[in-house]
C-alpha positions in Angstrom: -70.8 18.7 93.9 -70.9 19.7 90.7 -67.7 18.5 88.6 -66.3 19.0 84.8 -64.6 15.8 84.6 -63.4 13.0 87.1 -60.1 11.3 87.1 -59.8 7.3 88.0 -56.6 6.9 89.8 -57.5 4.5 91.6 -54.6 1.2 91.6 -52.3 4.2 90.8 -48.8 4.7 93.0 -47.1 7.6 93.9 -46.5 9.6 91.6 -48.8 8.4 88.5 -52.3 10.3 90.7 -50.3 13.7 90.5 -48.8 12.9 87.2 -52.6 12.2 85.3 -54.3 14.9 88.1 -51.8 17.4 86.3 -52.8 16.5 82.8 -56.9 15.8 83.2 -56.9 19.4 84.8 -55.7 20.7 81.5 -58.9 19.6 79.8 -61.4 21.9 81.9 -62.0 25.6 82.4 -60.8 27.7 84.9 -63.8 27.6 87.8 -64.7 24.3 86.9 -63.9 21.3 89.2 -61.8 18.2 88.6 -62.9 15.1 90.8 -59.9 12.8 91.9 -60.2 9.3 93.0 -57.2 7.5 94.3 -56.5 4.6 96.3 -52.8 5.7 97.3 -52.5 7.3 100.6 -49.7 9.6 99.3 -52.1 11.5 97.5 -53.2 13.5 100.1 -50.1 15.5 101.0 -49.0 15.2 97.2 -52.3 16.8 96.1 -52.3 19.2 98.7 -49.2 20.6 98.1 -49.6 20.4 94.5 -52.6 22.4 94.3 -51.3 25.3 96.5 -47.8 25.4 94.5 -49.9 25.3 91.4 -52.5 27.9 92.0 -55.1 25.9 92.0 -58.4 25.0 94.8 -58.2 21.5 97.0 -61.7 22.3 97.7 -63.0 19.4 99.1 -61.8 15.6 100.5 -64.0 12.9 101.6 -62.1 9.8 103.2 -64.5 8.1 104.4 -64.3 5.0 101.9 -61.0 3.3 100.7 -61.3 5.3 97.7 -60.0 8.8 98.4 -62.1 11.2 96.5 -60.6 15.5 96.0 -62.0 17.8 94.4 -59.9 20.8 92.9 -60.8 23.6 91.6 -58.9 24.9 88.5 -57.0 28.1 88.9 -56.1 30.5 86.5 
């Protein structure tokens, strides 16, 4: 997938992943993709309901390592 930036939140605790999620998606254009990794198994209902409170896209999530990877699509 093609991604603007990616965030290393990896080590991070609830809440820091949603806190730098919210800023690094500030940097990129609306379209463009944010890739988030995170260690903390909280992030995937935070991020989740983030993103569809937010207006932005959880387009994808792969799980499948002990590094959580999401990938969001900025809103408008």
């Amino acid at each position: 997938m093609n991604t603007a930036k990616t965030l290393d939140a990896t080590g991070l605790a609830c809440p820091m992943p949603i806190v730098k999620t919210k800023k690094a998606i500030k940097d990129i254009e609306v379209g463009e993709v944010l890739e988030v990794q995170a260690t903390d198994q909280g992030a995937k209902s935070d991020l989740a309901a983030w993103t569809k409170s937010s207006g932005h896209e959880l387009i994808e999530t792969d799980e499948s390592s002990e590094v959580l990877k999401f990938w969001i699509k900025k809103g408008e």
